[in-house]
LOZA-217610 format. One record per residue: residue number from 0; x, y, z negated of N, C-alpha, C, O in turn. Coordinates in Angstrom, 1 decimal. Layout:
N
   k     nX     nY     nZ    caX    caY    caZ     cX     cY     cZ     oX     oY     oZ
 NUM      X      Y      Z      X      Y      Z      X      Y      Z      X      Y      Z
...
REM end
This chain:
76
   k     nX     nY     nZ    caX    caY    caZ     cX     cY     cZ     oX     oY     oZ
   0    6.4   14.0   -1.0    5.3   14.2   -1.8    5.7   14.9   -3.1    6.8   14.7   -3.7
   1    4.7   15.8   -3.4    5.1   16.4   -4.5    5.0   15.8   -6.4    3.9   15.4   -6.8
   2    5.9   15.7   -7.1    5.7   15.0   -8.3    4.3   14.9   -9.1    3.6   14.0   -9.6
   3    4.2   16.7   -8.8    2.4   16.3   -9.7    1.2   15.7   -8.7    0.1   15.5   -9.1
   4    1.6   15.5   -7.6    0.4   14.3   -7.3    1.0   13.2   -7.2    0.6   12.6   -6.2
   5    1.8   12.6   -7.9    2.3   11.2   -7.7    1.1   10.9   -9.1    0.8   11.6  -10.0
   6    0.7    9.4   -8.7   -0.3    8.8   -9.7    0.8    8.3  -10.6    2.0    8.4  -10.5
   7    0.2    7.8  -11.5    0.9    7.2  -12.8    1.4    6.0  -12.2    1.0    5.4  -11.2
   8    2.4    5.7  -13.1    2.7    4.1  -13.1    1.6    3.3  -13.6    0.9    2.7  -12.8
   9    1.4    3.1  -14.7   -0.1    2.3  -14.6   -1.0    2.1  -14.0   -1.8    1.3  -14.4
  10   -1.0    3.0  -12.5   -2.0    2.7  -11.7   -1.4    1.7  -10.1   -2.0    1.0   -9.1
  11   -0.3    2.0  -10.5    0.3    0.5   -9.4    0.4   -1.2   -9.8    1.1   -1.7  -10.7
  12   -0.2   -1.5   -9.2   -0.1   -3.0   -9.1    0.9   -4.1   -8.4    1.7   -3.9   -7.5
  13    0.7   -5.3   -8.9    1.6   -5.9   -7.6    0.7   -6.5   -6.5   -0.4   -6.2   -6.4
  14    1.4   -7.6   -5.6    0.7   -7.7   -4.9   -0.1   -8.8   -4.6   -0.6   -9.1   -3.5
  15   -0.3   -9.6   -5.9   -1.3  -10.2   -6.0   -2.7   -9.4   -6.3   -3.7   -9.5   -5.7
  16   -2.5   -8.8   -7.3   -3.7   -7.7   -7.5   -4.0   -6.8   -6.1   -5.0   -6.8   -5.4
  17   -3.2   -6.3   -5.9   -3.3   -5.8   -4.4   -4.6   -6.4   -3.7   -5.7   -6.0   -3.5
  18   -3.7   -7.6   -3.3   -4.5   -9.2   -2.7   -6.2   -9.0   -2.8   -7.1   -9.1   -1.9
  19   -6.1   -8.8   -4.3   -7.4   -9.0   -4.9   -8.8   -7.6   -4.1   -9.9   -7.8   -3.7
  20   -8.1   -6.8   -4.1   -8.9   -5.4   -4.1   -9.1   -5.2   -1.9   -9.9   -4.5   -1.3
  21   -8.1   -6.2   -1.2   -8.3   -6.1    0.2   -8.1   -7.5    0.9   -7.3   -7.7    1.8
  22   -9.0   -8.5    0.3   -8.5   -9.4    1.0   -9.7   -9.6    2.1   -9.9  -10.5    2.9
  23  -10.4   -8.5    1.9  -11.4   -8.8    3.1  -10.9   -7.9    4.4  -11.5   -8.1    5.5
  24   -9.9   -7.2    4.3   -8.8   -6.7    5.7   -7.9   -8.0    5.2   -8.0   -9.0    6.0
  25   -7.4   -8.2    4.7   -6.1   -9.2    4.5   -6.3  -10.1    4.1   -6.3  -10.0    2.8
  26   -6.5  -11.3    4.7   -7.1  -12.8    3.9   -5.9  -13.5    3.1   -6.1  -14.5    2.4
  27   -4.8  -12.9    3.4   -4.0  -13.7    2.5   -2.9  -12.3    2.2   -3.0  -11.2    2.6
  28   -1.8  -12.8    1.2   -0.8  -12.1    0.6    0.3  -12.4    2.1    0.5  -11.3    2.7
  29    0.7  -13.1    2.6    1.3  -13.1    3.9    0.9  -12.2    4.6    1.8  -11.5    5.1
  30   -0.3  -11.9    4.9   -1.0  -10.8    5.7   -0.6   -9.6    5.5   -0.4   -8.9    6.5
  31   -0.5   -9.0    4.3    0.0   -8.2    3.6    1.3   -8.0    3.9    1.7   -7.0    4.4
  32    2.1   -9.0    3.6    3.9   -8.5    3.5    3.9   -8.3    5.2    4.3   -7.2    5.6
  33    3.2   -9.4    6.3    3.3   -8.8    7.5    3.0   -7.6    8.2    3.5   -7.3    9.2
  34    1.9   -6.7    7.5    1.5   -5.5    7.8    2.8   -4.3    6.9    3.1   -3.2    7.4
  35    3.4   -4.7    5.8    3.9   -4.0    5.1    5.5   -4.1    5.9    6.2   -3.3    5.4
  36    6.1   -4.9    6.9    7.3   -4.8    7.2    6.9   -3.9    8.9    7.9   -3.5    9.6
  37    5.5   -3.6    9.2    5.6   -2.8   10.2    4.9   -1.9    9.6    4.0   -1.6   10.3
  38    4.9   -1.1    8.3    3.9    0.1    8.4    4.8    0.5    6.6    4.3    1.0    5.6
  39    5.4    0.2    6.7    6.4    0.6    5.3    6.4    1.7    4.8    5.9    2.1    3.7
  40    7.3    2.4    6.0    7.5    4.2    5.8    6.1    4.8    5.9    5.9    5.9    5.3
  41    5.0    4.2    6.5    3.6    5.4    6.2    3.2    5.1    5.0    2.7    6.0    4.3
  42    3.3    3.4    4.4    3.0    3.3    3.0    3.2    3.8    2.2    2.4    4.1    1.3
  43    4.3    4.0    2.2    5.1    5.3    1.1    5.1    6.7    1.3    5.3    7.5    0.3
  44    4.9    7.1    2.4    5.1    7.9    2.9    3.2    8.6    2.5    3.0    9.8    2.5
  45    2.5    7.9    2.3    0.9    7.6    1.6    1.2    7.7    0.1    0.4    8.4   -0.6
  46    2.0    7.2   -0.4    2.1    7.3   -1.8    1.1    5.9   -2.5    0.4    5.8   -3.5
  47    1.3    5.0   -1.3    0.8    3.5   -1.4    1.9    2.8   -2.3    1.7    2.5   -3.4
  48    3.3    2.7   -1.6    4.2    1.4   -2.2    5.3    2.6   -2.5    5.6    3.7   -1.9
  49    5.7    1.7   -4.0    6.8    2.2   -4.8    7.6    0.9   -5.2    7.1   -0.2   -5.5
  50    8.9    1.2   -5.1    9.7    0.1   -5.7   10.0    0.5   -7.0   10.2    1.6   -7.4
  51   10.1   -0.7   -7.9   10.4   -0.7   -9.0   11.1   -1.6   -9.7   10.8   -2.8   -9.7
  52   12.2   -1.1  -10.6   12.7   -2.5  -10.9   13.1   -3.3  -10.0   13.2   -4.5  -10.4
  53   13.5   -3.1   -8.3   13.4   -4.1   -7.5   12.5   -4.5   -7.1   12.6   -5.1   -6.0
  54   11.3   -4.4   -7.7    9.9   -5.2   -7.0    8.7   -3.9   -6.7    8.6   -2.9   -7.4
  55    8.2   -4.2   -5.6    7.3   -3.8   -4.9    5.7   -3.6   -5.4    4.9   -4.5   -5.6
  56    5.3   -2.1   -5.6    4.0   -2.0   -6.3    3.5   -1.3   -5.6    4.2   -0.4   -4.9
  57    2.2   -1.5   -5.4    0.7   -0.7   -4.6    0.1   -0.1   -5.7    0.0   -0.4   -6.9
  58   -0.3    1.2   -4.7   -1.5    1.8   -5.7   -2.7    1.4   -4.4   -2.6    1.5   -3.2
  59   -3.3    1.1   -4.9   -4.1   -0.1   -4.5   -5.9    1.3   -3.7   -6.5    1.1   -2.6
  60   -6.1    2.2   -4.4   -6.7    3.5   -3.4   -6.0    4.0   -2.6   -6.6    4.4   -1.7
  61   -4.5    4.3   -2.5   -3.6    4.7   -2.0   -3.5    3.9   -0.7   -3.4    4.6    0.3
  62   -3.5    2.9   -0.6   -2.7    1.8    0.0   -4.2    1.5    1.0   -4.0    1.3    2.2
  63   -5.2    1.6    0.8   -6.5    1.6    2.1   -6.7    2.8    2.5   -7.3    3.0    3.6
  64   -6.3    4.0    1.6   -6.5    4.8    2.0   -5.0    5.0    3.8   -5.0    5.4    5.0
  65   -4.2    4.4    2.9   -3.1    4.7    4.0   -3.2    3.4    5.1   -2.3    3.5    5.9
  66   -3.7    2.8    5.2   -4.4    1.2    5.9   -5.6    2.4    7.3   -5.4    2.3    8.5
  67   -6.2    3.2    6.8   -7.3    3.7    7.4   -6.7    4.7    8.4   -7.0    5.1    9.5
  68   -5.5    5.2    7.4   -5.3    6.4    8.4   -4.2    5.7    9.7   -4.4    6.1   10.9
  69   -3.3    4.7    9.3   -2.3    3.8   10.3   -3.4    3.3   11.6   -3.3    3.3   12.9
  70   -4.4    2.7   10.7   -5.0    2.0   11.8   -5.6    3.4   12.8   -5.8    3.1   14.0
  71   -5.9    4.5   12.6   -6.6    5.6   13.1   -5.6    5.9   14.0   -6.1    6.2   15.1
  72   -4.6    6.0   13.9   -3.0    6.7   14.6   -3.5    5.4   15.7   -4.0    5.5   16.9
  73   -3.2    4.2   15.0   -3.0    3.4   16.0   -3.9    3.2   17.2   -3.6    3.2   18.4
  74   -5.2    3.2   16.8   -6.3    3.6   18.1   -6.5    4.9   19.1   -7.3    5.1   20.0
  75   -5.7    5.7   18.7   -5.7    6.9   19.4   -5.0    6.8   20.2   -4.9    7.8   21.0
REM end
């Protein structure tokens, strides 16, 4: 991904906020880390999840946006 379309830092969240914005695909924060240890590399690879500091941030449009396209691969 190229630098000038990386979003700002202030637009990543953790993943409680996360939580907040899809808990109607993901009813819980477990839900989440379980989809995020099989779909990691597209997450990022989306420009969804950044590590920081050690800890794990969503950009939270990024991150359904990359949710829509995984699940699309996967039905095909």
């Amino acid at each position: 991904m190229i630098e000038a379309e990386l979003p700002s830092l202030d637009e990543f969240v953790d993943l409680e906020t996360l939580h907040a914005s899809v808990h109607n695909t993901f009813p819980t924060q477990q839900s989440i880390r379980w989809y995020l240890r099989g779909n990691r590399d597209a997450l990022v690879e989306h420009g969804a999840l950044i590590v920081v500091a050690g800890r794990l941030r969503f950009h939270p449009g990024r991150f359904k946006l990359a949710a829509v396209a995984i699940g699309q691969k996967a039905a095909s």
